[in-house]
ROBAVEX-291536 format. One line per 3 residues: number of its first residue (from 0); for each residue x, y, z of C-alpha. Coordinates in steps of 0.25 Angstrom, whole numbers. Layout:
NUM = X,Y,Z  ...;
//
This chain:
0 = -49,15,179  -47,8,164  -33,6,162;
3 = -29,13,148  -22,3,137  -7,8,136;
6 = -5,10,120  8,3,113  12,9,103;
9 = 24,-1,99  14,-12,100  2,-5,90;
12 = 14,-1,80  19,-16,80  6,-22,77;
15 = 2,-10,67  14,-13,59  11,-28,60;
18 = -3,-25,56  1,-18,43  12,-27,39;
21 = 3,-39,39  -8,-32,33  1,-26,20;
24 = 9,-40,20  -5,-46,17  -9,-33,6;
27 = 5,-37,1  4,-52,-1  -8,-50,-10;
30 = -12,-36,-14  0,-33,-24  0,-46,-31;
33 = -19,-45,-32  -18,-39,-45  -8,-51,-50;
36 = -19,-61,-45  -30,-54,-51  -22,-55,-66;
39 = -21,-70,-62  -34,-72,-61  -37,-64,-76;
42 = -42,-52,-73  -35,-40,-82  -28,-27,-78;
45 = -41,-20,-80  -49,-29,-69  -38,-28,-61;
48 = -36,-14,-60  -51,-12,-58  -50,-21,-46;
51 = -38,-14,-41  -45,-1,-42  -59,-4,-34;
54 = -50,-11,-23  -43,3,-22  -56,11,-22;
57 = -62,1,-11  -49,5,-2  -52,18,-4;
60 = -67,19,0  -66,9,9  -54,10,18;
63 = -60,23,24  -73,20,24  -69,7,32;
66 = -59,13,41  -71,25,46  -81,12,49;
69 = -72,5,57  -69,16,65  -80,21,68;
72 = -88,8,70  -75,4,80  -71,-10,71;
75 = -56,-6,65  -50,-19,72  -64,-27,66;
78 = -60,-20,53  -47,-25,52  -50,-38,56;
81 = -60,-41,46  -53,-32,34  -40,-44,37;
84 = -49,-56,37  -58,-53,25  -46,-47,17;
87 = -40,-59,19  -53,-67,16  -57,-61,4;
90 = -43,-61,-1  -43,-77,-1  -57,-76,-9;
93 = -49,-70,-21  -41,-83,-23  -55,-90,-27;
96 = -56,-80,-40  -55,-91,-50  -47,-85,-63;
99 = -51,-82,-76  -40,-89,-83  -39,-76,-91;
102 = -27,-67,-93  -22,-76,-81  -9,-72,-78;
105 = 4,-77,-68  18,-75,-65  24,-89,-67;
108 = 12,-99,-67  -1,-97,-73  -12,-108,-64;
111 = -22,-106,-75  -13,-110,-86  -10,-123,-77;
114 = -27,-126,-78  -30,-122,-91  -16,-129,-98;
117 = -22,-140,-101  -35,-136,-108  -24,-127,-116;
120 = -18,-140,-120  -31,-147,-125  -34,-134,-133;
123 = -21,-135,-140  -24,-148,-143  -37,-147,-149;
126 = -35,-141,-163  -26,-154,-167  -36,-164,-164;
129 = -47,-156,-170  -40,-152,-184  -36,-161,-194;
132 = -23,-159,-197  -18,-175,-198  -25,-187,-199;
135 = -25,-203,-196  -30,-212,-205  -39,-203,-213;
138 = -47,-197,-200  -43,-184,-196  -41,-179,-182;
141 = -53,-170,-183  -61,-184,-185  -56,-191,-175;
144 = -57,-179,-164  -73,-176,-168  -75,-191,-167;
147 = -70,-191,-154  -79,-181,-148  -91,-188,-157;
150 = -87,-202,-151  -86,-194,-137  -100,-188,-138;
153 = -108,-200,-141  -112,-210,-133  -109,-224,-132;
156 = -97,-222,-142  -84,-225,-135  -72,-214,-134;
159 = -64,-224,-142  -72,-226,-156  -70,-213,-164;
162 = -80,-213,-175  -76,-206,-189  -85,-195,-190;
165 = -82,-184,-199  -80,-170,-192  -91,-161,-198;
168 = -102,-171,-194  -94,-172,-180  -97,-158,-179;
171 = -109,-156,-184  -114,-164,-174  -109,-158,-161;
174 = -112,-144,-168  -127,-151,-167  -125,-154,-154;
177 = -119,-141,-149  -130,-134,-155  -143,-142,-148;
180 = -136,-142,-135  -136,-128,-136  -148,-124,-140;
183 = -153,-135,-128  -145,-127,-117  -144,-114,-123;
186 = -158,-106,-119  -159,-112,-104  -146,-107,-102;
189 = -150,-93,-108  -162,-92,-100  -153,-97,-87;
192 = -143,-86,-89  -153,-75,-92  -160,-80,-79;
195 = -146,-80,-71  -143,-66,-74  -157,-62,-71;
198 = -154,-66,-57  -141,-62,-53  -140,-50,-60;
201 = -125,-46,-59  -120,-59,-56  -127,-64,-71;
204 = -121,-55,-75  -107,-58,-70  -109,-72,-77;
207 = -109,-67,-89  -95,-59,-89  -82,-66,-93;
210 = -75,-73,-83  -65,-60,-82  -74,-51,-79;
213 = -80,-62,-68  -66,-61,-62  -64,-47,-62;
216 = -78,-44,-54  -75,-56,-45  -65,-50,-41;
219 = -67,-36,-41  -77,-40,-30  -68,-49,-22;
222 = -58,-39,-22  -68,-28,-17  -71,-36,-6;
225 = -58,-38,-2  -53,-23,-3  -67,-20,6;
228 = -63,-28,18  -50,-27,17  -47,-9,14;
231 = -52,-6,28  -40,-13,35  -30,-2,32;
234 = -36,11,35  -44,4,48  -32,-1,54;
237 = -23,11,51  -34,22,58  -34,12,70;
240 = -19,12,70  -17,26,69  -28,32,79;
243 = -21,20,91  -7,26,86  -13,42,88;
246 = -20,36,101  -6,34,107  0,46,100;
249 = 7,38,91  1,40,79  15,45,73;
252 = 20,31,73  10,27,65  18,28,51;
255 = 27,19,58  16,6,53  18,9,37;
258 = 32,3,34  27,-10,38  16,-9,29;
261 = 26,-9,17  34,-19,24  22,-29,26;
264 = 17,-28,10  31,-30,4  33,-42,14;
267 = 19,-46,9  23,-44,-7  34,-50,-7;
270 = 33,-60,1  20,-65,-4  27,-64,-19;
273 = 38,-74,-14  27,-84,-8  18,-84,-23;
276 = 32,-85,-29  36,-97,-23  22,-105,-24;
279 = 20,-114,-35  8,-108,-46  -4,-116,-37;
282 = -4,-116,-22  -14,-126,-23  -24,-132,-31;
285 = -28,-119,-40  -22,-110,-31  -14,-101,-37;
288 = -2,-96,-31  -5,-82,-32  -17,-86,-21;
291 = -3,-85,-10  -4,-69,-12  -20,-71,-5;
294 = -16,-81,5  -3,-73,9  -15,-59,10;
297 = -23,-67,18  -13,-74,27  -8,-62,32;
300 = -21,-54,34  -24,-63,44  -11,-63,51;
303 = -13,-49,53  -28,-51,59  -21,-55,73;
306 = -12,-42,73  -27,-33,70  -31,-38,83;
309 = -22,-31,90  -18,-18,82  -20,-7,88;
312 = -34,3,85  -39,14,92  -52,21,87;
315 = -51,37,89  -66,41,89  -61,56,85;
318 = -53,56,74  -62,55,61  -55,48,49;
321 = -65,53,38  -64,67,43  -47,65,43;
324 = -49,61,26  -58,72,23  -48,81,29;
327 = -37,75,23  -43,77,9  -46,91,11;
330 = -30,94,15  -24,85,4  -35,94,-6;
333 = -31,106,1  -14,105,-3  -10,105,-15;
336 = 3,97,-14  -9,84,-6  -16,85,-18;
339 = -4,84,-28  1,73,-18  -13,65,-17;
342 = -13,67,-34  1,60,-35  -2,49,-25;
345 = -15,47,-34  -8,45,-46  3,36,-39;
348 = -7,27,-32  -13,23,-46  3,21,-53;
351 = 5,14,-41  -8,7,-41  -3,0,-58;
354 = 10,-4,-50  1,-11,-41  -8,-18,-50;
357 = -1,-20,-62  16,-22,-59  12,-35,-55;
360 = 8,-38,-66  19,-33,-76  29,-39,-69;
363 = 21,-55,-69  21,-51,-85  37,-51,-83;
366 = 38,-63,-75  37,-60,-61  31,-69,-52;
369 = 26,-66,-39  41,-66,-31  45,-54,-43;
372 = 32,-47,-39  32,-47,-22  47,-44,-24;
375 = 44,-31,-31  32,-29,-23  40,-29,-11;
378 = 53,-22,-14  43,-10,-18  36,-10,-5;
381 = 49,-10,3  57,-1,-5  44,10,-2;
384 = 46,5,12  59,11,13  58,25,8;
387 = 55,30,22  72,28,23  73,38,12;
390 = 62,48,15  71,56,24  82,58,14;
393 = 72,59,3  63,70,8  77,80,11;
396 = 77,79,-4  64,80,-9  51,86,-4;
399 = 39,77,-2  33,82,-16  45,76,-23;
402 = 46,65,-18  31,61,-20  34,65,-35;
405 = 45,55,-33  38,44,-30  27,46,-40;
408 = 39,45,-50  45,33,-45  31,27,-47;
411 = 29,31,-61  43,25,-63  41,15,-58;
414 = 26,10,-66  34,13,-79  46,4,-74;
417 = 35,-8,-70  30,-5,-86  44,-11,-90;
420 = 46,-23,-82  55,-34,-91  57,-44,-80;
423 = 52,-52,-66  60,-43,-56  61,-29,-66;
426 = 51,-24,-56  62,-23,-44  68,-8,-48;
429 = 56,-2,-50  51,-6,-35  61,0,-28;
432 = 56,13,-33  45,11,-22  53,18,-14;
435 = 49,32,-20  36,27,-26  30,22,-15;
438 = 39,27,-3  42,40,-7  30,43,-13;
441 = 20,40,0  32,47,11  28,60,1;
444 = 13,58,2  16,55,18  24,70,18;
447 = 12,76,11  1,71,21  9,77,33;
450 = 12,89,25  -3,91,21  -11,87,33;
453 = -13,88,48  -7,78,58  -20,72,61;
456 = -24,72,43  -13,68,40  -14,53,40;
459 = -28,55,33  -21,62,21  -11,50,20;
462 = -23,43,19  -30,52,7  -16,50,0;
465 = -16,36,2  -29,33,-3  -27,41,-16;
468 = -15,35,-20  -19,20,-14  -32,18,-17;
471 = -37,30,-27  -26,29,-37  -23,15,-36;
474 = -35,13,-39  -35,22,-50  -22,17,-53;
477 = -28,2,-55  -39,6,-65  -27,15,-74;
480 = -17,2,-72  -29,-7,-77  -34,0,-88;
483 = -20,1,-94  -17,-14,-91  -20,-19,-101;
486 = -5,-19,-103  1,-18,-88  12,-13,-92;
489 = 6,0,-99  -3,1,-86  10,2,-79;
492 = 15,13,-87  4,21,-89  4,22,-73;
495 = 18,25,-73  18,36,-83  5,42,-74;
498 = 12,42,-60  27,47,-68  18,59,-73;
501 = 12,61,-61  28,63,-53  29,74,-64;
504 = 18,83,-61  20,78,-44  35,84,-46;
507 = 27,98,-56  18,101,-47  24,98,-35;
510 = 35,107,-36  29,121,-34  24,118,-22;
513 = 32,108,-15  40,113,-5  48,104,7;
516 = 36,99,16  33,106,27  37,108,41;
519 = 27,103,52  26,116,58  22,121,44;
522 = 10,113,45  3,118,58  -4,130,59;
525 = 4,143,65  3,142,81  -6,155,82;
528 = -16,150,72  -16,137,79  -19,143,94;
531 = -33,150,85;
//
């Protein structure tokens, strides 16, 4: 008789947790602080927000789509595997983007300055040996500086007999020579490019684009790439999770894993924000230090490799996980009150998604460096990590419908506080309001899902919800917050002033038909109509 394997529970919750504090400590050494390396690099807030936006689309098509293969095909434990290693892979490949040297930016150094100072200083220094100003002798500096270049160029006259030639002829000359040499290499060249673009088609015609928008389709692709193999890791280890925890009729201690996600990415923020804060400007010959955020990404993906070997899957053939979303859809479409919660959490993923992007950026115009920044980062993550300790007291007080148009308000006041920044650690107040904006906002959405749907829908709903304010808005968000930046700080405020309206008509509408949520009982059908 085969022995049947005796199910841990304790030992799948440990590594589960394990797993997902790993995985968001690596998210959070790197993915807050992307949009501040793509502005080093020169790229401005319009690129960036365009890059933002398709990584947020490629989460949202691709995560399911990944998530149905691997199951079916049997390959979640492969999946993860590979979606850690080439994450991490592809992640290192970004570090060889060279810069543009245009609209580069940093916190307290700037490593293009450092290369580029001293062709700065010869430029200054041109105009007085060019212009006439003073003379010696009866030879003006012009004279002497076109003799120079006139000795320089001839040869078999030595660097130090300067011959007095007047400047006009001087130049005539070179003017001569210019222009021959140019009509000499001008046509092969011509006929070379034509024959070049003919050839490569796209890539010809890449060539001839400025160096920015090189950059921005350069990257654009690298940064496709690595959203591809890395969005399948979320949803495909969380389905294999949850089906061992249903398994062993456990699966209500499966929201028991989340707290340490929070945990895992403020560790990651602010930790890796001390690291960079403490480096010099180069790590290493051309290395800035920024590079640490990718190294840190990189470094910890792979120490959670060991810890995907051994977390527990199971692979339940009956439970159909594309059928679950479409039913899921079709009960958040059917209540009124799931669709004006999906409509707020919308417009609250795309004011969340400028905070994102852009705080970083308004607060590097105020002086902060990267210690300033993983600070905030993380006391915004912990202090949304602690509403659960005031959700019991809070809902006695208000009903889930308020407190969702709470946290929508909390956000808006919060963008049109980051509009206002006048110093490195102003930022700090506003962050605690995380609590409500972040916290208090997603315990509300929870309340609706179990409110709205079946116990077997219900974590499907959370999903519709979390991919319309996650990856729908903010990726509607980033192209709104990159449009208007062309000043951060009215991007920032524009979105504010949308999720601050959008409270209002949360609190209007919801008021005639919110009512205290209701009782479990409520929710199942009467016991004669059930026994039909």
């Amino acid at each position: 008789m085969k022995r049947i394997k005796q199910i841990d529970v304790k030992r799948a919750l440990a590594l589960a947790s394990v797993f997902n504090f790993l995985c968001s400590c690596s998210k959070g050494c790197l993915l807050p602080f992307l949009t501040l390396y793509l502005r080093q690099l020169g790229l401005t807030p319009g690129m960036t927000g365009l890059i933002m936006a398709a990584k947020h689309l490629i989460t949202l098509a691709w995560s399911p789509v990944a998530s149905l293969l691997s199951k079916h095909y049997n390959k979640r434990r492969v999946v993860i595997k590979g979606s850690l290693v080439c994450s991490a892979a592809v992640a290192l490949v970004l570090l060889l983007v060279p810069t543009t040297e245009v609209h580069t930016q940093s916190s307290s150094c700037n490593t293009t300055n450092l290369s580029s100072g001293s062709t700065q200083s010869l430029d200054n220094l041109l105009p007085s040996s060019i212009v006439p100003e003073t003379t010696l002798h009866g030879i003006s500096k012009r004279d002497v500086s076109v003799g120079v270049e006139r000795s320089l160029q001839e040869p078999g006259i030595s660097s130090s007999v300067v011959p007095h030639v007047s400047g006009s002829s001087a130049a005539a000359v070179r003017r001569r020579r210019r222009s021959e040499v140019k009509s000499g290499s001008e046509e092969p060249q011509r006929e070379k490019t034509t024959e070049e673009e003919s050839q490569f088609g796209f890539l010809g015609n890449l060539k001839v684009m400025d160096p920015e928008h090189q950059l921005f389709f350069l990257i654009l692709l690298l940064v496709s790439v690595w959203e591809s193999v890395s969005a399948p890791l979320e949803w495909t280890a969380d389905d294999g999770l949850y089906e061992y925890l249903d398994f062993a009729d456990a699966s209500d201690r499966y929201t028991s894993i989340g707290p340490w996600g929070l945990l895992g990415a403020a560790c990651g923020a602010g930790g890796a924000g001390l690291l960079v804060s403490q480096l010099s400007c180069l790590i290493a010959d051309r290395i800035p230090r920024s590079a640490a955020h990718f190294f840190c990404y990189s470094g910890l993906a792979a120490l959670a490799l060991p810890v995907a070997c051994y977390l527990p899957l199971y692979l339940n053939k009956k439970r159909d996980r594309a059928n679950g979303l479409l039913k899921a859809v079709q009960l958040v479409r059917g209540s009124p009150r799931a669709l004006l919660c999906a409509i707020t959490t919308l417009l609250v993923g795309a004011a969340g998604s400028a905070v994102d992007n852009f705080l970083l950026w308004q607060m590097q115009d105020h002086g902060s460096n990267e210690l300033h920044m993983g600070s905030s980062l993380a006391l915004a993550l912990l202090s949304q990590a602690s509403f659960p300790l005031l959700a019991g007291r809070l809902s006695k007080l208000l009903s889930p419908g308020r407190v969702l148009a709470v946290g929508a308000a909390a956000l808006g006041l919060q963008c049109l506080y980051y509009s206002f920044l006048w110093g490195p650690w102003a930022v700090l107040p506003a962050q605690v309001l995380s609590c409500f904006s972040g916290g208090a906002l997603w315990w509300a959405v929870n309340v609706q899902c179990e409110d709205v749907a079946t116990p077997e829908a219900e974590r499907s709903v959370r999903r519709i919800y979390s991919a319309l304010s996650l990856q729908l808005g903010s990726s509607l968000g980033s192209l709104g917050g990159g449009v208007c930046g062309a000043e951060v700080r009215a991007g920032l405020a524009v979105q504010g002033s949308g999720c601050g309206s959008d409270a209002v008509v949360c609190v209007s509408a919801a008021a005639p038909v919110e009512g205290p949520a209701p009782a479990q009982d409520q929710l199942l059908p009467p016991p004669g109509r059930q026994r039909q």
